[in-house]
C-alpha positions as CSV (number, residue, x, y, z in Angstrom):
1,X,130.6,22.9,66.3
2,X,127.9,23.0,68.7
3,X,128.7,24.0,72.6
4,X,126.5,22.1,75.2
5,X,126.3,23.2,78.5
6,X,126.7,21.4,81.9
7,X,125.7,22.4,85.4
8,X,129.0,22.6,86.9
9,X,130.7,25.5,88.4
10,X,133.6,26.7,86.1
11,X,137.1,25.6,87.1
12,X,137.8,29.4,87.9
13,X,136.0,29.8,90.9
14,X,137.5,29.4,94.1
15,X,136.8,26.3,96.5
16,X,138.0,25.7,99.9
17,X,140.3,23.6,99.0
18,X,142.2,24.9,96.3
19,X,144.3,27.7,97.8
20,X,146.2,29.4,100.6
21,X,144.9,32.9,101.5
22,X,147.8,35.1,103.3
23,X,146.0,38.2,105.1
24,X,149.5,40.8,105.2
25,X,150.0,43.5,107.4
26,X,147.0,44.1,109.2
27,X,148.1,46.8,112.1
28,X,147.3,49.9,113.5
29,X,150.1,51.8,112.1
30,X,149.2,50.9,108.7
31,X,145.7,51.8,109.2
32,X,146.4,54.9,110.5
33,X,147.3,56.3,107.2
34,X,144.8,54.3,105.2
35,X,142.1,56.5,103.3
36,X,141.1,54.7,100.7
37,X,138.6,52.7,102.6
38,X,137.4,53.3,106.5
39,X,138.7,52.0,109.1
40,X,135.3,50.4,110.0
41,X,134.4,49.0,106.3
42,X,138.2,48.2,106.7
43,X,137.8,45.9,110.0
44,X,134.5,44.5,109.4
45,X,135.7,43.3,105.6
46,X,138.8,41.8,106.8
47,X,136.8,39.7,110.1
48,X,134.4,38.8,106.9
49,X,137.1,37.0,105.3
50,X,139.1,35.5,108.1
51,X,136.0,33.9,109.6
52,X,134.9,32.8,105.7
53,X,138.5,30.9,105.7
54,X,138.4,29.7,109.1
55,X,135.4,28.3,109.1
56,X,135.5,26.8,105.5
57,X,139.1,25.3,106.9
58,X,141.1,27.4,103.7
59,X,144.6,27.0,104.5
60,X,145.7,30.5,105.9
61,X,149.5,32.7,106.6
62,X,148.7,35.4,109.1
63,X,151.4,38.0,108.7
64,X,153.0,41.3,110.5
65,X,155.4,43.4,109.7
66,X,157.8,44.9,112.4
67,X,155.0,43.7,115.4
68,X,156.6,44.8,118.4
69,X,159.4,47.7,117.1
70,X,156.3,49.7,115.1
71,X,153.3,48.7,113.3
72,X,151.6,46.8,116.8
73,X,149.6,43.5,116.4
74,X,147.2,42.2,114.0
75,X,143.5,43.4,114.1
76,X,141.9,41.4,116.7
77,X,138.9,40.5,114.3
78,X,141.2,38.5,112.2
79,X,143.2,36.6,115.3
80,X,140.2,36.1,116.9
81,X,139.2,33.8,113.7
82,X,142.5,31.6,114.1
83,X,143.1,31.4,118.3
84,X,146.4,30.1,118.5
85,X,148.0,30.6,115.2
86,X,151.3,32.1,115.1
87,X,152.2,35.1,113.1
88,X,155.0,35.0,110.5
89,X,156.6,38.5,110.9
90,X,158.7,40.4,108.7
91,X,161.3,42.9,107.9
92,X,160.6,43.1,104.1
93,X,157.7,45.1,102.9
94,X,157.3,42.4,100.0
95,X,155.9,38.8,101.8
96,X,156.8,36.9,99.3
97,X,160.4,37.5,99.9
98,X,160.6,36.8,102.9
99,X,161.7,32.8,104.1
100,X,159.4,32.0,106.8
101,X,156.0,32.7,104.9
102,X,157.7,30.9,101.2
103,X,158.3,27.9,103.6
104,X,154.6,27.9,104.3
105,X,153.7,28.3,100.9
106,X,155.5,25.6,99.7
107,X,154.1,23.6,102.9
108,X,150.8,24.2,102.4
109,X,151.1,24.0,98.4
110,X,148.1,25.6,97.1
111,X,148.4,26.9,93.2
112,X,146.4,29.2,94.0
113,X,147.2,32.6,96.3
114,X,144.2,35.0,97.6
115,X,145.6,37.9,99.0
116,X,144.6,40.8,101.2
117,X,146.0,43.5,103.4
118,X,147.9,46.9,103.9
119,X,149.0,48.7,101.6
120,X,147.2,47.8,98.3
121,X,150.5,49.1,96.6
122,X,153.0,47.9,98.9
123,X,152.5,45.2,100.7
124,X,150.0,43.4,98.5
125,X,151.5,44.3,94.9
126,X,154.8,42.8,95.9
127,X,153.6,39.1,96.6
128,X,151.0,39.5,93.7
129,X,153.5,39.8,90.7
130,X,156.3,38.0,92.7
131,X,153.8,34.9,92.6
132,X,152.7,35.1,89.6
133,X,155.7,35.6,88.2
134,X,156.5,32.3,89.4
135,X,153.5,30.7,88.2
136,X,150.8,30.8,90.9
137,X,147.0,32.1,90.1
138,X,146.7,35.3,92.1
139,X,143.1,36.5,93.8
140,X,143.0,39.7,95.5
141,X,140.1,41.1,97.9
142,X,140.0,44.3,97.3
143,X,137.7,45.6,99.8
144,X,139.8,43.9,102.2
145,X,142.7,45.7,101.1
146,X,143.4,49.8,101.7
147,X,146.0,52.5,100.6
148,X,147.2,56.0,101.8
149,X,144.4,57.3,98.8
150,X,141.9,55.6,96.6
151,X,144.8,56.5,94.0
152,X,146.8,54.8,95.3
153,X,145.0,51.9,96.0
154,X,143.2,52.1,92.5
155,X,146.3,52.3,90.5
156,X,147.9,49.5,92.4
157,X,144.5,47.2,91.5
158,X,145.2,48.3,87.9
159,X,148.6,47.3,87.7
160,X,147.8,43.8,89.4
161,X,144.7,42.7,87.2
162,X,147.2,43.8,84.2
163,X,149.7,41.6,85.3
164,X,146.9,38.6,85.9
165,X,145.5,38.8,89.1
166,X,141.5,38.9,90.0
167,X,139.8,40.9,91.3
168,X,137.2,39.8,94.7
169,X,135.3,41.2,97.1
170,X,135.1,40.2,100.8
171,X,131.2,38.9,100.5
172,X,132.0,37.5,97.0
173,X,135.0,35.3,98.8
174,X,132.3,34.4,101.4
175,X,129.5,33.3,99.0
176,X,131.9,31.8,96.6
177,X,133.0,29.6,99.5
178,X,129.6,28.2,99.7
179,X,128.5,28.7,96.1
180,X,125.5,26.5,96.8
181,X,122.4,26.6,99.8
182,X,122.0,23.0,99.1
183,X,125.5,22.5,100.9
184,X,123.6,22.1,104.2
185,X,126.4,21.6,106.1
186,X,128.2,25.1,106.2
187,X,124.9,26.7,105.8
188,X,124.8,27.8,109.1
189,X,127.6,29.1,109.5
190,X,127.6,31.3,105.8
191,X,124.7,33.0,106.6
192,X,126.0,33.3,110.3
193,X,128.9,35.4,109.2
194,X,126.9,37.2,106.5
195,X,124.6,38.4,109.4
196,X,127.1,39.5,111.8
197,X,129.8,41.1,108.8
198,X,127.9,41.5,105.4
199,X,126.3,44.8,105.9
200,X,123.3,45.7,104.1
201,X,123.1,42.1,102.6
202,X,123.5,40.4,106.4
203,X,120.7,42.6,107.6
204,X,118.4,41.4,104.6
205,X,119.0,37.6,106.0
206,X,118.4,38.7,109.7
207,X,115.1,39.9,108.3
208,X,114.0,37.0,106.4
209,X,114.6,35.0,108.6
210,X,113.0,37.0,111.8
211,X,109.9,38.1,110.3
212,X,109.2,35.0,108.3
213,X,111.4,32.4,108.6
214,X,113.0,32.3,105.3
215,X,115.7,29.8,104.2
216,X,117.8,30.1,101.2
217,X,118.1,26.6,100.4
């Protein structure tokens, strides 16, 4: 039997309106003792993807654990995306036990979860096979994640995309987002963020643009 192909995007790709992303534990005591990415790549990757959702309006659970006793507040770069949105703190290192951010969950109630944060084998393995295990598709960004070692976070993006989680980077989230330059009306703002957060690839548009006044759509 012959297979005839269509052009239309493939019903496992993410769209804005298809999942909750939950951005865990994003403080300065768990950065302090992250090494598996720099603090830098760490910030700029995690503003990448909380100005991606905000401005694609993706459903998102900003999360803390112990805020004012001993891990601080969340990275500015990600509140600043969300001004006025309350965080959901916790006492238990696994989010997906805990009530407040399950009620949101269920709220918001998305099938599919993206996830990113501190640690890679802590705080993010726990809600990735909890959720799964209860039958939701799991994403993770994993440049928008860290871990005390690259071992550590390695080995804890092993055991995740075994137990049926995918794998994302931050500038793949972004671009998947958008997933077309025709889309004229977010336009803007993607290559906006790409610019001021996607590195080597945001300088490239800044170029284009400036010295010839190029336009990807």
């Amino acid at each position: 039997m012959s297979i005839k192909a269509t052009p239309t995007a493939g019903s496992k790709l993410l769209t804005p309106a298809d999942h909750t992303l939950i951005m865990i534990d994003f403080q300065s005591q768990m950065a302090f003792a992250t090494h598996s990415i720099d603090a830098v790549n760490l910030r700029n990757n995690a503003a990448l993807v909380a100005n991606a959702a905000a401005g694609f309006g993706v459903p998102t659970i900003l999360t803390t654990v112990a805020e004012k006793s001993f891990s601080g507040p969340m990275f500015s770069e990600i509140t600043d995306a969300f001004p006025g949105q309350k965080m959901l703190d916790r006492t238990s290192m696994n989010t997906w036990e805990d009530a407040a951010v399950i009620d949101r969950v269920n709220e918001i109630g998305k099938k599919r979860i993206v996830l990113s944060g501190l640690w890679t084998g802590v705080c993010i393995v726990g809600p990735a096979l909890s959720a799964i295990d209860q039958g939701f598709e799991v994403f993770v960004i994993a440049d928008a994640c860290g871990d005390v070692s690259a071992e550590a976070h390695n080995r804890a993006m092993d055991r995740m995309v075994q137990a049926g989680a995918q794998p994302m980077t931050s500038l793949q989230y972004l671009l998947e987002l958008q997933r077309d330059w025709a889309r004229t009306d977010t336009y803007e703002m993607t290559t906006g963020i790409a610019k001021k957060f996607g590195g080597a690839y945001g300088l490239g548009v800044t170029y284009a643009k400036s010295m010839f006044g190029a336009h990807e759509g």
